[in-house]
N, CA, C and O atoms as CSV, one atom per row, in Angstrom:
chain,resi,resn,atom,element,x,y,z
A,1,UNK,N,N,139.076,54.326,46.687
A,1,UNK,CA,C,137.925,54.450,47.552
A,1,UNK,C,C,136.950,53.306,47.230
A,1,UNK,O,O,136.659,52.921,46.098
A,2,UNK,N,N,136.561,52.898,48.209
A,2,UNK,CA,C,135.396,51.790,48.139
A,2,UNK,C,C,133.826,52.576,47.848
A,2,UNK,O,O,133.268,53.511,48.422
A,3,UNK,N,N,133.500,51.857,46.877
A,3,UNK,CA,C,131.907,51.797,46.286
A,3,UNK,C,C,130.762,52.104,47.546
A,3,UNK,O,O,130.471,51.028,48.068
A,4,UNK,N,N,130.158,53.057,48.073
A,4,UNK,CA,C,128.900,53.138,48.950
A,4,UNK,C,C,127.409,52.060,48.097
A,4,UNK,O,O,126.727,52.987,47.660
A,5,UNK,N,N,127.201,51.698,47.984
A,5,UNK,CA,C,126.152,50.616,47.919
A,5,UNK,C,C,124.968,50.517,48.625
A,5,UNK,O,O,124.076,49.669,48.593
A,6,UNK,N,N,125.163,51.890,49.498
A,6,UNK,CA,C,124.097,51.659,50.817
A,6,UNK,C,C,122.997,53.083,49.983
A,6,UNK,O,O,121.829,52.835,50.281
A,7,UNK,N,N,123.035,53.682,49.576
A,7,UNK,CA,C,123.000,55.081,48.839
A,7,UNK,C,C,122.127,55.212,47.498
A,7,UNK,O,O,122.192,56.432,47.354
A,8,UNK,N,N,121.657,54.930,46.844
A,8,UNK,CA,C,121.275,55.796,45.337
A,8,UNK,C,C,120.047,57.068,45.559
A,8,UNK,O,O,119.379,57.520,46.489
A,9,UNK,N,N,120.241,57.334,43.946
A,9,UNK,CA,C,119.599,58.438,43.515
A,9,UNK,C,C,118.089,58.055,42.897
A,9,UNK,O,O,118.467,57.162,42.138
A,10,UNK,N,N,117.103,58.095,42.762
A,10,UNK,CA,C,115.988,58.214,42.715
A,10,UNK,C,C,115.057,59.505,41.902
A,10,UNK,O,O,114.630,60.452,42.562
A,11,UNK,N,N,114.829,59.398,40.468
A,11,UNK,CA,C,114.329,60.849,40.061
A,11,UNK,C,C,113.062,59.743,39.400
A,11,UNK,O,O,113.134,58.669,38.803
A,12,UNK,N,N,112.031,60.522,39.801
A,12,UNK,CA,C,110.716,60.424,40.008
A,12,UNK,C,C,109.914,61.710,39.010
A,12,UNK,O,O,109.595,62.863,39.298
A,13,UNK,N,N,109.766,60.855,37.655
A,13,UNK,CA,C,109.077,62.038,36.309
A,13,UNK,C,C,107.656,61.837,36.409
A,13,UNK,O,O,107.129,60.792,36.791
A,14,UNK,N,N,106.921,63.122,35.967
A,14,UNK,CA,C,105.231,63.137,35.736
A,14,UNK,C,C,105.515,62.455,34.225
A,14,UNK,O,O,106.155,62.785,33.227
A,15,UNK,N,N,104.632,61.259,34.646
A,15,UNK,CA,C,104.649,60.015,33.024
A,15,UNK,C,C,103.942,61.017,32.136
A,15,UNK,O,O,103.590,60.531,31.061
A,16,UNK,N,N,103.570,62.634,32.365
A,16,UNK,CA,C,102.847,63.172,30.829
A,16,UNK,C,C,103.836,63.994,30.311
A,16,UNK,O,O,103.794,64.179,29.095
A,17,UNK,N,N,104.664,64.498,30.910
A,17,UNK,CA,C,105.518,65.018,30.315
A,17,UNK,C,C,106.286,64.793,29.235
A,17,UNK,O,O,106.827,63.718,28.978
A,18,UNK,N,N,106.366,66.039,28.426
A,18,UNK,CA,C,106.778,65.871,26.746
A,18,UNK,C,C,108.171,65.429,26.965
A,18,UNK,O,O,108.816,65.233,27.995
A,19,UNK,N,N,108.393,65.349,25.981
A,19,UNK,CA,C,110.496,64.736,25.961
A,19,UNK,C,C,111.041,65.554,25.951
A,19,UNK,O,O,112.202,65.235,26.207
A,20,UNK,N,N,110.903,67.071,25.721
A,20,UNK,CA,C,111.863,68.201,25.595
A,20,UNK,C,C,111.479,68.102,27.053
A,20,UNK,O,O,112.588,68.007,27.578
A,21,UNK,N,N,110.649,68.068,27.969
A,21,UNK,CA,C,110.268,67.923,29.201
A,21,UNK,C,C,111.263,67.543,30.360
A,21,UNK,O,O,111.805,68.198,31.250
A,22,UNK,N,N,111.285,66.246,29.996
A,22,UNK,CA,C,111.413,64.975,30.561
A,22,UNK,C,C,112.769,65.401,30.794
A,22,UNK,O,O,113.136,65.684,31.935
A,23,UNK,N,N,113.718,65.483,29.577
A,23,UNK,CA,C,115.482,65.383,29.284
A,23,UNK,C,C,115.792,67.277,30.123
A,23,UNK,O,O,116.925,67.723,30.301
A,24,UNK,N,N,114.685,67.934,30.437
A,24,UNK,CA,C,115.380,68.913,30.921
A,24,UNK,C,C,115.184,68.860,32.396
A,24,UNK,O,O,115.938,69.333,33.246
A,25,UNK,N,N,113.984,68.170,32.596
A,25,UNK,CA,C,114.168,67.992,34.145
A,25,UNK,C,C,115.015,66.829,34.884
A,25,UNK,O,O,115.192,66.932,36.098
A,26,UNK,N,N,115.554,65.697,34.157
A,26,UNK,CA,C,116.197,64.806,34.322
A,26,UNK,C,C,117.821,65.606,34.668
A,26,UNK,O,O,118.468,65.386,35.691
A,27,UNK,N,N,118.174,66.389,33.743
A,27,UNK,CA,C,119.284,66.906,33.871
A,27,UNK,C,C,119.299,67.395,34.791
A,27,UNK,O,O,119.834,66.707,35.660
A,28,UNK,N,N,118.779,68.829,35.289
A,28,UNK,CA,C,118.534,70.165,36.122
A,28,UNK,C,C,118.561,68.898,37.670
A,28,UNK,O,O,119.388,69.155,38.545
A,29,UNK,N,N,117.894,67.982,37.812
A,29,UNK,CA,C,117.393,67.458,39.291
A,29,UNK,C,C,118.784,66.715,39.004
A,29,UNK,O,O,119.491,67.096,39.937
A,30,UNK,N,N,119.351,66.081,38.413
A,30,UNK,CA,C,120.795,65.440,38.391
A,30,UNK,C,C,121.683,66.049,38.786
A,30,UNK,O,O,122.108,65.806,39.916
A,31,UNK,N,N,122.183,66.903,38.106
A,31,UNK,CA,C,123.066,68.089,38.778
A,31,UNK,C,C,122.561,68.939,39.515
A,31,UNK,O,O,123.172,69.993,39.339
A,32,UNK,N,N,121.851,69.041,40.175
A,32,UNK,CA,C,121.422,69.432,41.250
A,32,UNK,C,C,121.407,68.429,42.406
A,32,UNK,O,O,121.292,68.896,43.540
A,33,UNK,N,N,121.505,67.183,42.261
A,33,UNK,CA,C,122.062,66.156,43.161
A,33,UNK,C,C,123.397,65.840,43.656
A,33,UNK,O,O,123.863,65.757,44.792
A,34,UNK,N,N,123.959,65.661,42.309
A,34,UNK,CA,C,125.285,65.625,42.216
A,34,UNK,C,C,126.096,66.540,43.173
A,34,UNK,O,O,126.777,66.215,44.145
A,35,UNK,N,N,125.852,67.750,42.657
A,35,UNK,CA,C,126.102,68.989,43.268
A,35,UNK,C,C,125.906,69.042,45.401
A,35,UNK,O,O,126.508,69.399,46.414
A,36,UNK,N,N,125.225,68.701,45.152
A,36,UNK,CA,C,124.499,69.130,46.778
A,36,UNK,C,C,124.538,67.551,47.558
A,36,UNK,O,O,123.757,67.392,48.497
A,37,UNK,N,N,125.220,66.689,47.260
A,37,UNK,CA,C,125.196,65.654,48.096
A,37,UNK,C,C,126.058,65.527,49.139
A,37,UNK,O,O,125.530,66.610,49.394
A,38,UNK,N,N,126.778,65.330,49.929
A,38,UNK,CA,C,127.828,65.873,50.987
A,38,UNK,C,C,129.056,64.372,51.184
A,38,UNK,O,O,130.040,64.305,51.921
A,39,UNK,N,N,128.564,63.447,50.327
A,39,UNK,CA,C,129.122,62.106,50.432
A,39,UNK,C,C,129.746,62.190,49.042
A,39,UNK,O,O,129.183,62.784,48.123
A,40,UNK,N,N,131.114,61.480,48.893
A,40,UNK,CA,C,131.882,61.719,47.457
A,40,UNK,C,C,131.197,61.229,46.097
A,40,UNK,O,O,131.062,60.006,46.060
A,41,UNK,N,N,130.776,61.855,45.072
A,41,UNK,CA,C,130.013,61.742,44.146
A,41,UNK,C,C,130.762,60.529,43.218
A,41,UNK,O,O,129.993,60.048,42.385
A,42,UNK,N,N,132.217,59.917,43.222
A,42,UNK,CA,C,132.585,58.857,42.454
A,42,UNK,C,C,133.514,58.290,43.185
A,42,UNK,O,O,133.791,59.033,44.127
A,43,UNK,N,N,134.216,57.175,43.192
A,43,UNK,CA,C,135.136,56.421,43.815
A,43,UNK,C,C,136.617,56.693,43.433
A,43,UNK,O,O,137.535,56.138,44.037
A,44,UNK,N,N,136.887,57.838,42.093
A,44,UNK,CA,C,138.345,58.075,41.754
A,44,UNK,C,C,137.970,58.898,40.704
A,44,UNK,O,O,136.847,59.403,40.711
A,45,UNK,N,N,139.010,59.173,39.504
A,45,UNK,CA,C,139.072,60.237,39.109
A,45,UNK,C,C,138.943,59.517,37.657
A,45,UNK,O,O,138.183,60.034,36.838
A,46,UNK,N,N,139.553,58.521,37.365
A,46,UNK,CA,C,139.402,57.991,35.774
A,46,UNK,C,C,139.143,56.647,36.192
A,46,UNK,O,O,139.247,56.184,37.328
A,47,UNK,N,N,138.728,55.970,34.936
A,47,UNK,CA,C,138.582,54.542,34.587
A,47,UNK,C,C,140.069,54.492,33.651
A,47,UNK,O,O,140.410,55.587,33.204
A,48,UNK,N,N,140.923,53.370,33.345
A,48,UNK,CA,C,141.707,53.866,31.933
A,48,UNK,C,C,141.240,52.035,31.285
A,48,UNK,O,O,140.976,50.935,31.769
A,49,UNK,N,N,141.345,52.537,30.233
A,49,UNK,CA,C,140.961,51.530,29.204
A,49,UNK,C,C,142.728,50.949,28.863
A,49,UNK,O,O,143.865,51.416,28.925
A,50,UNK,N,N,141.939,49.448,28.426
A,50,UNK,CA,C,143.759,49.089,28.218
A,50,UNK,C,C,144.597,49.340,27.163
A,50,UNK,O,O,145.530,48.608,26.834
A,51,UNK,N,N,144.191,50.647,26.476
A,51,UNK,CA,C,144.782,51.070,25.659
A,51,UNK,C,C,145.453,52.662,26.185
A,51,UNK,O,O,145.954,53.520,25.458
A,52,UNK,N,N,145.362,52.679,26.895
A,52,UNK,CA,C,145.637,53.533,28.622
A,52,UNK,C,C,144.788,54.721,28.081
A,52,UNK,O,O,145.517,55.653,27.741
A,53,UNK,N,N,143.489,54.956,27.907
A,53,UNK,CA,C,142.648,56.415,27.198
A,53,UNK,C,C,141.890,55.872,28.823
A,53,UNK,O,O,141.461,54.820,29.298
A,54,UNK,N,N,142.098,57.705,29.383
A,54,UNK,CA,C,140.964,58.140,30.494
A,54,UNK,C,C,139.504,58.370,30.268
A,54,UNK,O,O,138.988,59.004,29.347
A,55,UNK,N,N,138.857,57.675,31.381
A,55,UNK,CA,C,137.590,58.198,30.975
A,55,UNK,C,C,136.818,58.526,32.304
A,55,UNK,O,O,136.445,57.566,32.979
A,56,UNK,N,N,136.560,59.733,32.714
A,56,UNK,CA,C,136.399,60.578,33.518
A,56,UNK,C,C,134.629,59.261,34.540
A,56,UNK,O,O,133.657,58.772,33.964
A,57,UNK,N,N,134.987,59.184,36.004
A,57,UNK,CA,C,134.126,58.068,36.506
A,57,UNK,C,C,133.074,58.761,36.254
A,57,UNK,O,O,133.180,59.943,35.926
A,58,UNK,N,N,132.046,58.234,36.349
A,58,UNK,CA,C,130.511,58.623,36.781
A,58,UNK,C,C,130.151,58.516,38.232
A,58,UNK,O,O,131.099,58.342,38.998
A,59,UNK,N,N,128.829,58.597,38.795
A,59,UNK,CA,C,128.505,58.649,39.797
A,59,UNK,C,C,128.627,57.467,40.637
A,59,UNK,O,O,127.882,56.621,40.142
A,60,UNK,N,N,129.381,56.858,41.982
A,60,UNK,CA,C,129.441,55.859,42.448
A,60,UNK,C,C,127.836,55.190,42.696
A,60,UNK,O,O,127.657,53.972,42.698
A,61,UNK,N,N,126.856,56.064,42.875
A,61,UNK,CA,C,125.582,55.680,43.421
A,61,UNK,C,C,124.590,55.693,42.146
A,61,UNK,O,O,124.495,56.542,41.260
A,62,UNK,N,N,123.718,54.210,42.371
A,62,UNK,CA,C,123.119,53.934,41.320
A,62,UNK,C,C,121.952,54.990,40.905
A,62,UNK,O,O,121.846,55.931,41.693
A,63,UNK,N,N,121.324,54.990,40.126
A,63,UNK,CA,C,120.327,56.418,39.519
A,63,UNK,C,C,119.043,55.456,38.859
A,63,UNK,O,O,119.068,54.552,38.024
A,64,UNK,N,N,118.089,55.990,39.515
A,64,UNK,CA,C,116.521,55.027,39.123
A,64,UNK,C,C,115.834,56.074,38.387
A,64,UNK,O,O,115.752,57.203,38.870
A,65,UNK,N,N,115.352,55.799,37.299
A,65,UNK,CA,C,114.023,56.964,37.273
A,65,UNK,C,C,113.038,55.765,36.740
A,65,UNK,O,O,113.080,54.780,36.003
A,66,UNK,N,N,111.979,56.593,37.718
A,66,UNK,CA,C,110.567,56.262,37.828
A,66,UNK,C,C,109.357,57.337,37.380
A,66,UNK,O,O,109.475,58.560,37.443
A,67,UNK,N,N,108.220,56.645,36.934
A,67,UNK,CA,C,107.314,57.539,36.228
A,67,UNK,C,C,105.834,57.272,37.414
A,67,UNK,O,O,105.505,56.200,37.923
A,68,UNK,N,N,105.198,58.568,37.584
A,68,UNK,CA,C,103.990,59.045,38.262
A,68,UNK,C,C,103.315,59.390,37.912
A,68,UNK,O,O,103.460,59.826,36.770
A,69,UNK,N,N,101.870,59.517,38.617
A,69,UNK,CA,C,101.288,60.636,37.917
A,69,UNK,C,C,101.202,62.157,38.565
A,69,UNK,O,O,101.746,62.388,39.644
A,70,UNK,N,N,100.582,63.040,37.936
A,70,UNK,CA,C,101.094,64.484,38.867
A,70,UNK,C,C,100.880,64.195,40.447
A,70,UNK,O,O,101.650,64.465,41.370
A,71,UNK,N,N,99.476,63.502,40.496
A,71,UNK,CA,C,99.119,63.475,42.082
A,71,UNK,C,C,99.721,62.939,42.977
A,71,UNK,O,O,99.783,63.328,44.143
A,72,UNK,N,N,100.492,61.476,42.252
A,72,UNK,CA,C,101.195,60.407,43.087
A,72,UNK,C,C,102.814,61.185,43.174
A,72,UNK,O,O,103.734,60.685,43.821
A,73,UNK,N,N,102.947,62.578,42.337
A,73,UNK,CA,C,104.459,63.140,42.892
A,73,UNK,C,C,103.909,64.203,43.285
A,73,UNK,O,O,104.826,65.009,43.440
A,74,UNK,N,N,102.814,64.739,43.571
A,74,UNK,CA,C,102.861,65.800,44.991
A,74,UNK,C,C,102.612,65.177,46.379
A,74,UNK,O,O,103.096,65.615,47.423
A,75,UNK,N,N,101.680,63.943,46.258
A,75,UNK,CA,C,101.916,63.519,47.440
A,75,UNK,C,C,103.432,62.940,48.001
A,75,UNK,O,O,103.916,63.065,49.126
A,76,UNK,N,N,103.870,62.414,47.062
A,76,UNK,CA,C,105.567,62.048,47.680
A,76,UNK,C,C,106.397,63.344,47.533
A,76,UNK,O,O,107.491,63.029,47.063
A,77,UNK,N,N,106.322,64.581,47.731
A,77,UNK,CA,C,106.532,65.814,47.694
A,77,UNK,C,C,106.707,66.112,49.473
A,77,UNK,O,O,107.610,66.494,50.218
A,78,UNK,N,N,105.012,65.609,49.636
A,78,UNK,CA,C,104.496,66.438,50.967
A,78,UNK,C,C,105.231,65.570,51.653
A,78,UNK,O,O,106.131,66.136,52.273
A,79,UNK,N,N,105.185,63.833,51.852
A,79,UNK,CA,C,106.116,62.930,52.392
A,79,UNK,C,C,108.089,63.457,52.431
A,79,UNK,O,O,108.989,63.635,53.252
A,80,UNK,N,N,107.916,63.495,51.363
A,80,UNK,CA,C,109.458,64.149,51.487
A,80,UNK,C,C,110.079,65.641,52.207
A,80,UNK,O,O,111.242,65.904,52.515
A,81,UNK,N,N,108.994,66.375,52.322
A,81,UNK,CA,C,109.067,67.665,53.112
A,81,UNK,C,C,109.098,67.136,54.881
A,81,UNK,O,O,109.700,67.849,55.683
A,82,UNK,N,N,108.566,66.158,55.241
A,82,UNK,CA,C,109.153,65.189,56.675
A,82,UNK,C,C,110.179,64.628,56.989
A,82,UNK,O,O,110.479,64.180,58.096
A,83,UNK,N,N,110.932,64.622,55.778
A,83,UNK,CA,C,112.259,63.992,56.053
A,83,UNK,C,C,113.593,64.211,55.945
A,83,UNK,O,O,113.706,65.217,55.245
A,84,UNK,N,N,114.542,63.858,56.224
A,84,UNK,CA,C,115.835,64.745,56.514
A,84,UNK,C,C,116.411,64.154,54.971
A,84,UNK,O,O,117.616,64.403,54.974
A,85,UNK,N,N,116.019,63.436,53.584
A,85,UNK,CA,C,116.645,63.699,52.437
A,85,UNK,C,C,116.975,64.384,51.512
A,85,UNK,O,O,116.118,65.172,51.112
A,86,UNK,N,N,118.173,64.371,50.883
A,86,UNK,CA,C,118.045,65.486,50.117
A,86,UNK,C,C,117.250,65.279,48.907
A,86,UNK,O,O,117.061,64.187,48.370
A,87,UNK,N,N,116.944,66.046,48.644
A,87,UNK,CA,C,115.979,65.979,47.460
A,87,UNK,C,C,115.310,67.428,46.722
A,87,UNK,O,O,115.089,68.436,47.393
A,88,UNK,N,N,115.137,67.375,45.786
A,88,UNK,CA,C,114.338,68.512,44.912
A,88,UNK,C,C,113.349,68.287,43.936
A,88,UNK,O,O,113.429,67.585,42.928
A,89,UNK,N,N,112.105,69.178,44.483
A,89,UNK,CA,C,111.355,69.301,43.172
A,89,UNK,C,C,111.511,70.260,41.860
A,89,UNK,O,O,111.866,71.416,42.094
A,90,UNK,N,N,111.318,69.951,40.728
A,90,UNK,CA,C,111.517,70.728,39.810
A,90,UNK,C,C,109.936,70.546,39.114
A,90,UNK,O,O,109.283,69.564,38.760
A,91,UNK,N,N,109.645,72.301,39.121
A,91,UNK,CA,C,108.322,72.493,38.674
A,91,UNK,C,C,108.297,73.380,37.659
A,91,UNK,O,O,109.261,74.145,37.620
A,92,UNK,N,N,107.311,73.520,36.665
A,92,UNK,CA,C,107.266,74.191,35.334
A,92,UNK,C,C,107.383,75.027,35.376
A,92,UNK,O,O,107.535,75.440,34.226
A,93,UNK,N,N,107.453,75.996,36.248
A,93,UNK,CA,C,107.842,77.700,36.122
A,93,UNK,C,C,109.435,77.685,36.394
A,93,UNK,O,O,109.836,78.837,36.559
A,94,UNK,N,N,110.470,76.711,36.490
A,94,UNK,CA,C,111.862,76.383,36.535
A,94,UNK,C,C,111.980,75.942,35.139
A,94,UNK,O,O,113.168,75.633,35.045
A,95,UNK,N,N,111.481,75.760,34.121
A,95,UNK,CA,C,111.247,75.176,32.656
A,95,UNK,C,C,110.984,76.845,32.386
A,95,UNK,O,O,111.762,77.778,32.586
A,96,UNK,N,N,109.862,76.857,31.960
A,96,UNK,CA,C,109.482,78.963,31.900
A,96,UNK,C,C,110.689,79.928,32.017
A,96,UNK,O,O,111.427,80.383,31.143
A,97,UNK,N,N,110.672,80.075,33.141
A,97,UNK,CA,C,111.302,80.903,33.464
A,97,UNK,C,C,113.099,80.526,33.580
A,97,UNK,O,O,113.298,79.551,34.304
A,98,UNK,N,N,114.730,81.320,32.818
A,98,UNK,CA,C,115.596,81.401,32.677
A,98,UNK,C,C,116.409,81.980,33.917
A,98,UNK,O,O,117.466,81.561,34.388
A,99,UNK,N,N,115.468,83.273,34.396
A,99,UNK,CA,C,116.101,83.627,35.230
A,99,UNK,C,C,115.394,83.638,36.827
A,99,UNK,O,O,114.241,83.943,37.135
A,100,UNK,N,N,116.733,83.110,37.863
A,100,UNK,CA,C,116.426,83.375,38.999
A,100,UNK,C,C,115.714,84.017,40.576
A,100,UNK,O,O,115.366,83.746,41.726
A,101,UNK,N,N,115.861,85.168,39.420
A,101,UNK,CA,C,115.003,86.589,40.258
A,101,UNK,C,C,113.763,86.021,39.773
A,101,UNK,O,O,113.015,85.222,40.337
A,102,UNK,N,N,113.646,86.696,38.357
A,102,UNK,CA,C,112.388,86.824,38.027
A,102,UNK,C,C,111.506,84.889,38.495
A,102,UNK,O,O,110.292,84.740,38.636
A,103,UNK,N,N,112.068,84.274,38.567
A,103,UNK,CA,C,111.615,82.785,39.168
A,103,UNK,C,C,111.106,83.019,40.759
A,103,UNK,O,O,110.146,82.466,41.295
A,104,UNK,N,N,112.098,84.074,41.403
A,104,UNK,CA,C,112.040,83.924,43.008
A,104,UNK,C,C,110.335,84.844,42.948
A,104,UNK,O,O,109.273,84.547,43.496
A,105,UNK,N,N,110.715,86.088,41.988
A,105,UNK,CA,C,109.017,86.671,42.282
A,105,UNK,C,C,107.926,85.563,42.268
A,105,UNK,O,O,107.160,85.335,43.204
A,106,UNK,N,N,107.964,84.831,40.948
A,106,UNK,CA,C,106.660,83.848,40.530
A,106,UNK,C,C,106.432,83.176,41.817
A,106,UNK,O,O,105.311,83.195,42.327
A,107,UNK,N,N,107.253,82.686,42.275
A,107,UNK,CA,C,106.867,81.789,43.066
A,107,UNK,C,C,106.245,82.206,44.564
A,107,UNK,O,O,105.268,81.800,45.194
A,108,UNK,N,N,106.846,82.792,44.721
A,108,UNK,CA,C,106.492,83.576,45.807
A,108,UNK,C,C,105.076,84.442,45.904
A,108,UNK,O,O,104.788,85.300,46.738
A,109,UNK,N,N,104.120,83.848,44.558
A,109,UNK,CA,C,103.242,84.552,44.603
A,109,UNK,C,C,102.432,83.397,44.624
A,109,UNK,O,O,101.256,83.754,44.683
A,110,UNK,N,N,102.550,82.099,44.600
A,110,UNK,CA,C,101.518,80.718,44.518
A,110,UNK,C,C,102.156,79.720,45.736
A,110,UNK,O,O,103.249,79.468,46.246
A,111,UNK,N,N,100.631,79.296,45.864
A,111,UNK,CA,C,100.971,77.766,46.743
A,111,UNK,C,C,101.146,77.062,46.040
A,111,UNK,O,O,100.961,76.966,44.827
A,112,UNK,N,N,101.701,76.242,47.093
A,112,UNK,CA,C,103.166,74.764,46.607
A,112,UNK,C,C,102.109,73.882,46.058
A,112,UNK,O,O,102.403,73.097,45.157
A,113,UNK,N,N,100.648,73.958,46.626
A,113,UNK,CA,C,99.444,73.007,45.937
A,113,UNK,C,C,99.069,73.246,44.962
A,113,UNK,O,O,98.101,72.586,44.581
A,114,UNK,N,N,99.616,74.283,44.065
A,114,UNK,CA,C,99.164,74.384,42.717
A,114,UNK,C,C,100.110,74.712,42.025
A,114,UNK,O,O,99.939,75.157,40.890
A,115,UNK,N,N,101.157,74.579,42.502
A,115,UNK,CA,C,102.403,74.502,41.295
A,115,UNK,C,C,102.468,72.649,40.573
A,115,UNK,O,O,102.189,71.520,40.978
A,116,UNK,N,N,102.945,73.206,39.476
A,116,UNK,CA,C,103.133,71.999,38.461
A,116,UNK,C,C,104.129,71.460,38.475
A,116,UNK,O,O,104.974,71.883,37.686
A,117,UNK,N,N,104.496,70.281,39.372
A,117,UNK,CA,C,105.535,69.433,39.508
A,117,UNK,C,C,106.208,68.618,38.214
A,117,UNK,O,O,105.339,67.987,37.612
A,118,UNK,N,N,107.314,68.500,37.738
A,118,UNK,CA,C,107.699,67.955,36.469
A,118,UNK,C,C,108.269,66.566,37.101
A,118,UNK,O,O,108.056,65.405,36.751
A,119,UNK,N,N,108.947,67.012,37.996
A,119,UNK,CA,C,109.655,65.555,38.567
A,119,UNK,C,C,110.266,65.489,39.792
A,119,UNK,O,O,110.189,66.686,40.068
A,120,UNK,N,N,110.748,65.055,40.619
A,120,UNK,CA,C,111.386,64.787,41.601
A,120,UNK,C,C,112.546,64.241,41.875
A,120,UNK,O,O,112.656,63.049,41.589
A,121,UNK,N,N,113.716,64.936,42.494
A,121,UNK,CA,C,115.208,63.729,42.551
A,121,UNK,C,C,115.270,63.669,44.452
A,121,UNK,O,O,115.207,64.532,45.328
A,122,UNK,N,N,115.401,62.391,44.446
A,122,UNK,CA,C,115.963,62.168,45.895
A,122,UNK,C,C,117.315,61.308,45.930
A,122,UNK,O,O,117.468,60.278,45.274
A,123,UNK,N,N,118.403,61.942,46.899
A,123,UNK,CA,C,119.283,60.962,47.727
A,123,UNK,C,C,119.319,60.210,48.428
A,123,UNK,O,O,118.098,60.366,48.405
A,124,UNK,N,N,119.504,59.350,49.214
A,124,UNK,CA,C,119.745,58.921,50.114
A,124,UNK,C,C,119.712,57.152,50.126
A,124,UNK,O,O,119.874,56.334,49.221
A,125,UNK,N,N,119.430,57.009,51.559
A,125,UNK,CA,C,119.824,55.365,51.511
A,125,UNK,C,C,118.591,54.389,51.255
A,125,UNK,O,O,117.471,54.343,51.763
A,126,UNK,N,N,119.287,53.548,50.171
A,126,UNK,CA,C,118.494,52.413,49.429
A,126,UNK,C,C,116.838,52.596,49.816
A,126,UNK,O,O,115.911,53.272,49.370
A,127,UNK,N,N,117.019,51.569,50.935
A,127,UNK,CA,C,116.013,51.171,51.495
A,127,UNK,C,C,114.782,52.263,51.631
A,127,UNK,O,O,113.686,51.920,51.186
A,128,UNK,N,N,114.922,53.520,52.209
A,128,UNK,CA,C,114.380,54.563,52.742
A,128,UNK,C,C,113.658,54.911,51.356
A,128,UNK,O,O,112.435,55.047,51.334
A,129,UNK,N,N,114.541,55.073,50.039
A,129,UNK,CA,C,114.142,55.272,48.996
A,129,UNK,C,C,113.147,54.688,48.688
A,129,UNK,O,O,112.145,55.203,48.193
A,130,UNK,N,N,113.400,52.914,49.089
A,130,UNK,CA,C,112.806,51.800,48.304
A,130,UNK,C,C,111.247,52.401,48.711
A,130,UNK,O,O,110.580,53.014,47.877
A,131,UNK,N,N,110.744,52.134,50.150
A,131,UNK,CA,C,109.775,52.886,51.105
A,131,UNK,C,C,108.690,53.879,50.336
A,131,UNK,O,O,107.462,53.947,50.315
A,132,UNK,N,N,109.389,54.351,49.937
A,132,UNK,CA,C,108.744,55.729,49.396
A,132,UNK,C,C,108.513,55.732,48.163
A,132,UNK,O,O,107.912,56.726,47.755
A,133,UNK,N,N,108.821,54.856,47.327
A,133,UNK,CA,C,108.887,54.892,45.726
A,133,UNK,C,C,108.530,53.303,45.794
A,133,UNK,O,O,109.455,52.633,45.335
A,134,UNK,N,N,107.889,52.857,46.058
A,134,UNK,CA,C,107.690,51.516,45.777
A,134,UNK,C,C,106.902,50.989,44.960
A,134,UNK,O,O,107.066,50.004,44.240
A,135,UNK,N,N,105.391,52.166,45.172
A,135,UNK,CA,C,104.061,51.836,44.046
A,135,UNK,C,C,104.487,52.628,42.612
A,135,UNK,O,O,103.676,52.776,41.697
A,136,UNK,N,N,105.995,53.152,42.552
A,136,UNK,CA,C,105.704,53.943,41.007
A,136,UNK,C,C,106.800,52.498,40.472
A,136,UNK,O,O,107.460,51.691,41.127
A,137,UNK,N,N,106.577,52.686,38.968
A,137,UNK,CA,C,107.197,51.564,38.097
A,137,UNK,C,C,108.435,52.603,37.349
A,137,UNK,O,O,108.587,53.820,37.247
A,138,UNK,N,N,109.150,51.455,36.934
A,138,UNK,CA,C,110.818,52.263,36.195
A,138,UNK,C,C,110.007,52.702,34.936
A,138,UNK,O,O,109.050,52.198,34.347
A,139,UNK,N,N,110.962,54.156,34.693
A,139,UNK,CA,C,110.746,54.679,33.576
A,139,UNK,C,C,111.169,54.041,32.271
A,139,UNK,O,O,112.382,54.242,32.215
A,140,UNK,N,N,110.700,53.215,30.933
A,140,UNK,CA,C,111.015,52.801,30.007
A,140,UNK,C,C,110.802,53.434,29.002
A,140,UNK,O,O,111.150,52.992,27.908
């Protein structure tokens, strides 16, 4: 299969977030991308090294993370609720809280304007990305 190039992933962290933080919302919005994208997540099944050892591909589409501040990722929140990408926010009561149910009550009891955004993952194509993420800088 040929490489899509037209495509990456985009996860967008609140720059205050702690590192136990950071590495759990990085994951959770990753596989949660991975998962839910509808276009093939790698180009084949192994790499083999020339010592013929498999090594299982990674994602064909490149992966950015960028750092915000809380305000500059709820407003690209509300922008992203206009548009047909996939994408997810992951907010601190998804950190809190283990289980599902008890997650579906919490939430269901607050507006989306005062929940605590940790980070953001979006799909889709390059450019559209570029658009929308342009004023935040790469995460180092």
């Amino acid at each position: 299969m040929t490489q899509d190039f037209s495509k990456k992933m985009t996860i967008v962290l609140r720059e205050d977030v702690a590192s136990w933080q950071m590495t759990n919302t990085l994951g959770h919005i990753a596989a949660y991308l991975g998962n839910k994208m509808s276009e093939p997540f790698d180009t084949g099944e192994y790499f083999v090294s020339k010592d013929n050892l498999k090594f299982p591909r990674n994602s064909q589409f490149p992966i950015v993370t960028l750092k915000a501040t809380a305000e500059e990722i709820k407003n690209l929140a509300s922008k992203l609720r206009e548009t047909n990408l996939l994408w997810i926010a992951y907010v601190q009561e998804m950190v809190d809280l283990g289980d599902d149910e008890e997650l579906t009550k919490v939430l269901a009891t607050k507006n989306s304007d005062i929940m605590d955004i940790l980070g953001l993952g979006i799909f889709g194509p390059k450019e559209e990305l570029k658009t929308l993420t342009s004023t935040f800088k790469l995460w180092k």
